[in-house]
N, C-alpha and C positions, 0 to 999 in steps of 0.2 A: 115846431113839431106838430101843434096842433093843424095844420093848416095841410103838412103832410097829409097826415092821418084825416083828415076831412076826404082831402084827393085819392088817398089811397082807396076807401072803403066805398066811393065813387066809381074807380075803375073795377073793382073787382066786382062789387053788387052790378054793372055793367055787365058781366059776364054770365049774369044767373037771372035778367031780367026777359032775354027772350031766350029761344028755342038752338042759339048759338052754342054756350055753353055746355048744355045737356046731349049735343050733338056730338060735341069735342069730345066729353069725355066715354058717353057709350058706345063710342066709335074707338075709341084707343082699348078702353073693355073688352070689347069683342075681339080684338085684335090680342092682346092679353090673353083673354081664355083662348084663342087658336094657339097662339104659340107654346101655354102649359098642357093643353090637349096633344100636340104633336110631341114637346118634350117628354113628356110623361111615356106615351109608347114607344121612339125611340131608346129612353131609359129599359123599356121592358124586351127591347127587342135587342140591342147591339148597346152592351155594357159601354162605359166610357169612366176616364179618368176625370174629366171634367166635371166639376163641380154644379149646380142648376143656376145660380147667377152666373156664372160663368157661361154657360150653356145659352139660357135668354142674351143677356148683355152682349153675345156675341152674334149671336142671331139677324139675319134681313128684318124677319119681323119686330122689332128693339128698334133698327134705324129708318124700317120705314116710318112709325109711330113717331118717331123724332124728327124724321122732315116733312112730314103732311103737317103734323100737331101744331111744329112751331109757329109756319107761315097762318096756318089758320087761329091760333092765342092771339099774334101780333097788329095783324092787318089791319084791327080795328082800332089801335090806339090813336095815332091822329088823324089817318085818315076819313074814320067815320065823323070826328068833328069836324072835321071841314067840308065834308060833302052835307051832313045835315046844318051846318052854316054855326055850329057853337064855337065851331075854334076860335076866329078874332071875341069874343065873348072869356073865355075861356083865358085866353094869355092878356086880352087886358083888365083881368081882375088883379084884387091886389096880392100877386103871387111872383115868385121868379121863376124862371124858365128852369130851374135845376130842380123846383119841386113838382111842377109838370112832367118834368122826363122822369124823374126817380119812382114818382108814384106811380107812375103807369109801367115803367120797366119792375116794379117790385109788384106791382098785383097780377102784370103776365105773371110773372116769376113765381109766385105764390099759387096761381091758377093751375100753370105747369107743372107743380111740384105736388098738388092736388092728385093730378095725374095718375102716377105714379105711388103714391102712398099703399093703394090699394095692392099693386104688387109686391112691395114691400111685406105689406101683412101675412100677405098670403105665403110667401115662404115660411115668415115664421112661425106659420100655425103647423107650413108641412113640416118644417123641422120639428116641433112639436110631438107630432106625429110618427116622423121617420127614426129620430134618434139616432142620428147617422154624420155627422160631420162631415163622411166626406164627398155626402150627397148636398146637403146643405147646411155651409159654415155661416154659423153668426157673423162672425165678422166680418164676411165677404159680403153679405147682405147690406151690412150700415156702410161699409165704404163704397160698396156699387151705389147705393143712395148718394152718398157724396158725392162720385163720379158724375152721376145724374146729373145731381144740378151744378155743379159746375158746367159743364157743357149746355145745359140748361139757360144761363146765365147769360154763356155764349150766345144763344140762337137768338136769347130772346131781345139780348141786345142787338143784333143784326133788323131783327123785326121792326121794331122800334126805328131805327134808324130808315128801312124800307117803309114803313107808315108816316114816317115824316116827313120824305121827299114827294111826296104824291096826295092827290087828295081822291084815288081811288082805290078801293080796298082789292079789289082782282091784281091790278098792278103792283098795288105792296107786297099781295102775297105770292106773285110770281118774283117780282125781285128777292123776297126773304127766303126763299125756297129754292132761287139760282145759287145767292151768295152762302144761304147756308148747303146747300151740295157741294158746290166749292172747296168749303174747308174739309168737308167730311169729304173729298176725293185727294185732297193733298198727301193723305199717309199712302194712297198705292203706289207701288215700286213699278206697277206697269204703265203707267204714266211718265215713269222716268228712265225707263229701259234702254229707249237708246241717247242716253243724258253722257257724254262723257264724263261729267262731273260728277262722282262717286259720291263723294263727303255731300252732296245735293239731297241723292238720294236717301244718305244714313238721316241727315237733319229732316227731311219731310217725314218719312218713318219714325222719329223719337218722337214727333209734333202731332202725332196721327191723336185725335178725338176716339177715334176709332176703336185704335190700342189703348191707350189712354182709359177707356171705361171699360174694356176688357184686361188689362192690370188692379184697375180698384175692385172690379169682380172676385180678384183672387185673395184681395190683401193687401196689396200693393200700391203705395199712394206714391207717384215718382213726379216730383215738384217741377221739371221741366215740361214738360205738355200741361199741367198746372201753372206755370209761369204764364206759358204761350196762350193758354186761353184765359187768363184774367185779364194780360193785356190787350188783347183783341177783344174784349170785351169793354173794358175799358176804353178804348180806341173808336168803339163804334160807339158808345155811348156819347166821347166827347164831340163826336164828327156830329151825330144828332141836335147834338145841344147846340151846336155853330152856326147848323140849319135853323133851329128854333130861333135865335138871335139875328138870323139874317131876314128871316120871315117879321121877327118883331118890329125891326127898324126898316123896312123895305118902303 
């Protein structure tokens, strides 16, 4: 564990040692305050039944922030070692290849989840404030967070995975950024419209990330798109680590 945790605090102190990090996240900020700037006047303008996590979470602005953000967290985990030449330095120190992958997938993760804290808070100072439930539900708030990083989880194992087939960071981040649009276009029915296979359509719909973080918005934590994105996460984790192994003994 200690060796983890060496790695871990390695990759994340990474992300706060140049002008990368600070970029990431004043740039999701700004994007943030645009989106409670507009929410807040359509609240004052054209009433709604919907909730304000409900409201962000379901928002372009919410998914754009989630596929710029991820590809730009990821792209540097192996790829910058290997283009500044530490990777073979790196895997043949005396560590395994699962605590390379885990520690740099848990300080994106952790970086990611950074992100977002701050919107977190900020609801619940306006509930604070509002004293209104059905403007903004505590509970909706801690399981929209949840929502978050599961899917989180997701991207960032995709990243990962995209940063380890390449040893350039432009290319990781467009492949992390293809494959995670990918998933986040699988819940559209208009992608499957002219699909004769019905039941196609209902399964890509239950599996939607999409839906999926606009249900934990409400309260609602439904374990099958939770299923489907641990193990696709999983799955992109183990494909990485295969790469890591094939790269070791190559």
């Amino acid at each position: 564990m200690n060796i983890f945790f060496t790695l871990f605090r390695r990759e994340l102190g990474g992300y706060f040692s140049s002008l990368n990090g600070y970029v990431i996240i004043s740039s999701a900020l700004v994007l943030v305050g645009a989106c409670f700037s507009d929410l807040v006047v359509r609240l004052n303008t054209h009433p709604t039944d919907m909730t304000l996590p409900t409201m962000f979470f379901s928002s372009w602005y919410f998914w754009l922030i989630m596929l710029l953000s991820s590809p730009l967290i990821t792209m540097r985990s192996f790829a910058k070692e290997k283009s500044n030449g530490t990777y073979e330095t790196l895997m043949t120190a005396p560590v395994n290849d699962w605590q390379v992958l885990m520690s740099k997938f848990c300080g994106a993760l952790f970086f990611y989840a950074m992100i977002w804290m701050p919107v977190m808070f900020s609801m619940l100072i306006l509930r604070m404030y509002i004293d209104n439930a059905l403007i903004v539900s505590i509970p909706g708030v801690f399981t929209s967070y949840f929502g978050v990083l599961v899917v989180g989880m997701l991207y960032m194992a995709i990243g990962c995975f995209s940063s380890a087939v390449t040893k350039s960071q432009i290319v990781a981040g467009m492949l992390s950024f293809t494959l995670g649009m990918g998933v986040f276009m699988l819940g559209y029915r208009s992608f499957f419209e002219n699909t004769e296979t019905n039941q196609l359509v209902e399964l890509m719909s239950r599996l939607s990330v999409a839906a999926y973080v606009e249900e934990c918005s409400r309260g609602i934590i439904d374990t099958r798109p939770l299923l489907f994105a641990l193990t696709l996460t999983f799955f992109f984790l183990f494909v990485t680590y295969q790469v890591l192994q094939r790269r070791r003994w190559k």
